[in-house]
N, C-alpha and C positions, 0 to 999 in steps of 0.2 A: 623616473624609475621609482616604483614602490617596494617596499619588503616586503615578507608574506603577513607580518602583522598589518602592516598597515591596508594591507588588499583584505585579509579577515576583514579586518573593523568596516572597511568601507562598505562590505557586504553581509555585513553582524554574523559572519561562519568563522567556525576555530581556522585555527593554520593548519590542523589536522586533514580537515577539510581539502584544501589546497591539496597537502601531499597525496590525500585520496587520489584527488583526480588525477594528478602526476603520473603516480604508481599503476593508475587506469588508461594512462593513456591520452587522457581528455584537456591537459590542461599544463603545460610546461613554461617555469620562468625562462622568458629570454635571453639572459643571464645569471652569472653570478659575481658574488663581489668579489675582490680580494682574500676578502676573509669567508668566502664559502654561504654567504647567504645569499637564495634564491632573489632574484630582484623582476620585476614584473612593469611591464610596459603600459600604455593605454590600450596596445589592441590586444594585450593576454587581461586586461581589466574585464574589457568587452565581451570576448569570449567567455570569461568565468561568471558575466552576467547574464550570459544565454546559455547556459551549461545550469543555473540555478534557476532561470524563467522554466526553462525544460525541463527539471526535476521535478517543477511546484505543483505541473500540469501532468505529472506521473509518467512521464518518459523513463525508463531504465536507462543505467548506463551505456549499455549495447546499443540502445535507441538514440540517446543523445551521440554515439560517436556517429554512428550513422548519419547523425543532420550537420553535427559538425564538418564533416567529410562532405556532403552535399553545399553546407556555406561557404566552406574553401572554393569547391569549383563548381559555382552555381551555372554558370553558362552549359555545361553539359549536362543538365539535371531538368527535368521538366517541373510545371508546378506540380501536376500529376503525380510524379514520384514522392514531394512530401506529401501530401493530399493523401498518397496512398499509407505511408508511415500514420500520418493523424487518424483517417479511417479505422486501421488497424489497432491502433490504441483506443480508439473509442469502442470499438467490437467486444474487446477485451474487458474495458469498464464495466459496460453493458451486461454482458456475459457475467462480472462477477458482482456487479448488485443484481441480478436474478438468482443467483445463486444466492447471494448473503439473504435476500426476502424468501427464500425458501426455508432458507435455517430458522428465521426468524419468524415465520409461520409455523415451521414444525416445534420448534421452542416452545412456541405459544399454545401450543395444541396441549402440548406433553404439562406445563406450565398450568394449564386451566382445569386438567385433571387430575388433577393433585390436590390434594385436601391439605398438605402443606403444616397438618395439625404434629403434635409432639410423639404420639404412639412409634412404634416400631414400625422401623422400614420392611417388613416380612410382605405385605400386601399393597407395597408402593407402585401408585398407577406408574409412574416412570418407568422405572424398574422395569415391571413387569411390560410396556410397549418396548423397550430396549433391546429383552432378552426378547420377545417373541422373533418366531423365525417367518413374521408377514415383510413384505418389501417396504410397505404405507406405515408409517408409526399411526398406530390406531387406539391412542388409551382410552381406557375406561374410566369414566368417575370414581374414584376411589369412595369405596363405601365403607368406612370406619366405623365402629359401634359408637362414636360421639356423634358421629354427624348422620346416622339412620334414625329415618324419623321415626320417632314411638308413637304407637297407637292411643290414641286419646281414649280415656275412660272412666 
């Protein structure tokens, strides 16, 4: 039987940790001692080692009870049914690094028109793509009286 420090250390996560997942549902010592400390077995180790493999890989808590609940009683679970859990979480990855490259292109856009120089924000291409009322952020080149070109003469 381990304490909850010693099950932390073995997994470099606080105790905090542990009672998370308690307080979550996901992770309960086996007993307790005498003196009221949680004490933790090989197979509540194991579990709290698949409860952290499943977080690494961006499983929610909801999701990890979910597999947990499916590894208690795998015999009435098809593969299909994680498969369909993994799917799901990949859709979702998927979904928001599309969305993070799209910030990260509009960024860029707002970013590259921008003169970025010291003068007064009154004529800042940002600014001024933000407030417009188009759907597309569409700046403009910020055309500063430093940075227009003078006519050679």
């Amino acid at each position: 039987m381990y304490r909850i420090g010693e099950v932390a250390a073995l997994f470099n996560v606080k105790a905090d940790t542990l009672r998370f997942y308690e307080k979550h549902g996901l992770l309960a010592p086996s007993s307790r001692s005498d003196s009221g400390y949680r004490l933790y077995n090989d197979d509540d180790t194991a579990k709290l080692g698949f409860i952290i493999r499943a977080k690494a890989v961006g499983f929610s808590l909801n999701d990890i009870a979910e597999l947990l609940s499916i590894e208690l009683d795998k015999s009435n679970w098809a593969c299909a049914d994680v498969k369909g859990l993994v799917d799901s979480k990949l859709k979702q990855v998927q979904d928001k690094m599309a969305e993070l490259a799209y910030f990260a292109n509009s960024l860029g856009k707002l970013s590259d028109a921008c003169c970025g120089g010291p003068e007064s924000a009154e004529h800042c291409s940002i600014l001024e793509a933000l407030e417009s009322t188009d759907k597309e952020l569409n700046p403009k080149a910020e055309q500063h009286p430093h940075t227009a070109k003078q006519p050679q003469g």
